[in-house]
C-alpha positions in Angstrom: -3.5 17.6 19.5 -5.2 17.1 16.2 -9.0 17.4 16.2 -10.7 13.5 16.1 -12.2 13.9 12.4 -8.6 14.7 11.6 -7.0 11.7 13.1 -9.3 9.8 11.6 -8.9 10.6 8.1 -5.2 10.2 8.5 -5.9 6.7 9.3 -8.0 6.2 6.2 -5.2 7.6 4.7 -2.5 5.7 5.8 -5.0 1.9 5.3 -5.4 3.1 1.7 -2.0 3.3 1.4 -1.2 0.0 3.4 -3.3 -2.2 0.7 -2.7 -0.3 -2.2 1.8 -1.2 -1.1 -0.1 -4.8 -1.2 -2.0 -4.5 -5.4 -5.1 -3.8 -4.0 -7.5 -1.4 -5.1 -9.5 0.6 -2.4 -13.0 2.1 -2.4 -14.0 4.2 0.7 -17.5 3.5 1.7 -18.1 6.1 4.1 -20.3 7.9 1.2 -22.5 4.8 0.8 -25.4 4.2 3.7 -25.3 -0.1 2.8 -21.7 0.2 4.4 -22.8 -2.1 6.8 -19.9 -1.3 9.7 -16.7 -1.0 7.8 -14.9 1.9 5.9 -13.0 0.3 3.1 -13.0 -2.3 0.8 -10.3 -3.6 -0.8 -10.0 -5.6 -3.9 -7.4 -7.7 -5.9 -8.6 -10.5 -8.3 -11.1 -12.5 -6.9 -10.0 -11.1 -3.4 -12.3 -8.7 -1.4 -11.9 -7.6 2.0 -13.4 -5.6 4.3 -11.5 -2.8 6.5 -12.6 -1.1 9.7 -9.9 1.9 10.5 -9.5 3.5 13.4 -7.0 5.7 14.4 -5.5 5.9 18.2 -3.9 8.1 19.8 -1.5 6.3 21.6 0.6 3.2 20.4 -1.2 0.5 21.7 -4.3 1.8 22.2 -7.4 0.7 20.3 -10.7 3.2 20.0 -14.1 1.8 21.2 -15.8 0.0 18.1 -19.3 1.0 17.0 -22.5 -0.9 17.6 -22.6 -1.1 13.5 -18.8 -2.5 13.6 -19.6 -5.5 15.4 -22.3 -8.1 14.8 -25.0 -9.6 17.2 -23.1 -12.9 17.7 -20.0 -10.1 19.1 -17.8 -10.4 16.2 -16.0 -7.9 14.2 -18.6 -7.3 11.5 -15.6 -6.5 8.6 -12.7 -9.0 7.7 -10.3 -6.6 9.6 -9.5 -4.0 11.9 -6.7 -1.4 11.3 -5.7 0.8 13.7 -3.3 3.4 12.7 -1.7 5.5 15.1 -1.2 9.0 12.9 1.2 10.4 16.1 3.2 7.8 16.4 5.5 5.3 14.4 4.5 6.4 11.0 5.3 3.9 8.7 3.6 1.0 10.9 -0.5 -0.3 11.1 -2.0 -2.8 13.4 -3.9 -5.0 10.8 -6.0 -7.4 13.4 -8.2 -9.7 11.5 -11.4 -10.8 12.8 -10.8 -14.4 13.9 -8.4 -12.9 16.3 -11.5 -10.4 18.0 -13.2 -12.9 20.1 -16.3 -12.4 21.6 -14.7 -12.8 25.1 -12.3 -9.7 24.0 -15.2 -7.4 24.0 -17.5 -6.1 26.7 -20.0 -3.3 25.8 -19.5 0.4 27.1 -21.7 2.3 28.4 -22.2 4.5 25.2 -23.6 1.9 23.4 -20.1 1.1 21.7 -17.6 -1.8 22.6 -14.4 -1.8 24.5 -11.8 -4.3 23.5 -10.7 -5.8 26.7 -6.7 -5.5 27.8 -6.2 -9.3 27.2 -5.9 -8.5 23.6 -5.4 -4.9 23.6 -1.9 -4.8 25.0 1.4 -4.5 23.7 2.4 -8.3 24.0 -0.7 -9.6 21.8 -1.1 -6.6 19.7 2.9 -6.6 18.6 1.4 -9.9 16.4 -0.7 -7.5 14.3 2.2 -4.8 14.1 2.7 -4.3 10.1 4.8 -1.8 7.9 3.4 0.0 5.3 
């Protein structure tokens, strides 16, 4: 099994390459401490979104979220969540927006992080987010 860091950057990897199939450019903001809970931001025109990635290690599994991904009201603090699965159906991300992340899908963890309940982190509700590269 790869190490975390390396899963993770695969998934950067892989949401660059999802928006870029779709004219966007993308600037990683990892570097940049006034991130403000997201990873990417992609542009095109007058377009510009904001991407948290995670990458999981199963299909349908979704990693905790950060305390600085998710804002005090419980909502997804970037325009969307992409979860890329590096091991595991290559060519396909789940591209959940944040409208869809509501505050009764999330319950904090005990880390300080916080979960995304089953009722939206299952295979029947996630397959509506399933997108090709």
């Amino acid at each position: 099994m790869p190490p975390p860091d390396l899963l993770h950057r695969h998934a950067i990897v892989l949401a660059c390459a999802y928006f870029r199939a779709r004219f966007f450019y993308v600037e990683k903001t990892q570097s940049r401490e006034d991130h403000q809970g997201y990873h990417l931001i992609a542009h095109r025109a007058k377009d510009r979104v904001t991407i948290v990635v995670k990458a999981a290690k199963c299909r349908w599994g979704i990693p905790d979220l950060e305390k600085e991904e998710v804002t005090e009201s419980s909502r997804l603090a970037a325009d969307f969540l992409l979860v890329a699965c590096p091991r595991h159906k290559r060519g396909y991300v789940l591209l959940i927006p944040r409208d869809a992340i509501t505050p009764e899908h999330l319950t904090p963890s005990n880390r300080g992080a916080w979960r995304i309940r089953t009722t939206l982190a299952n295979p029947k509700s996630l397959s509506l987010f399933l997108h090709p590269i």
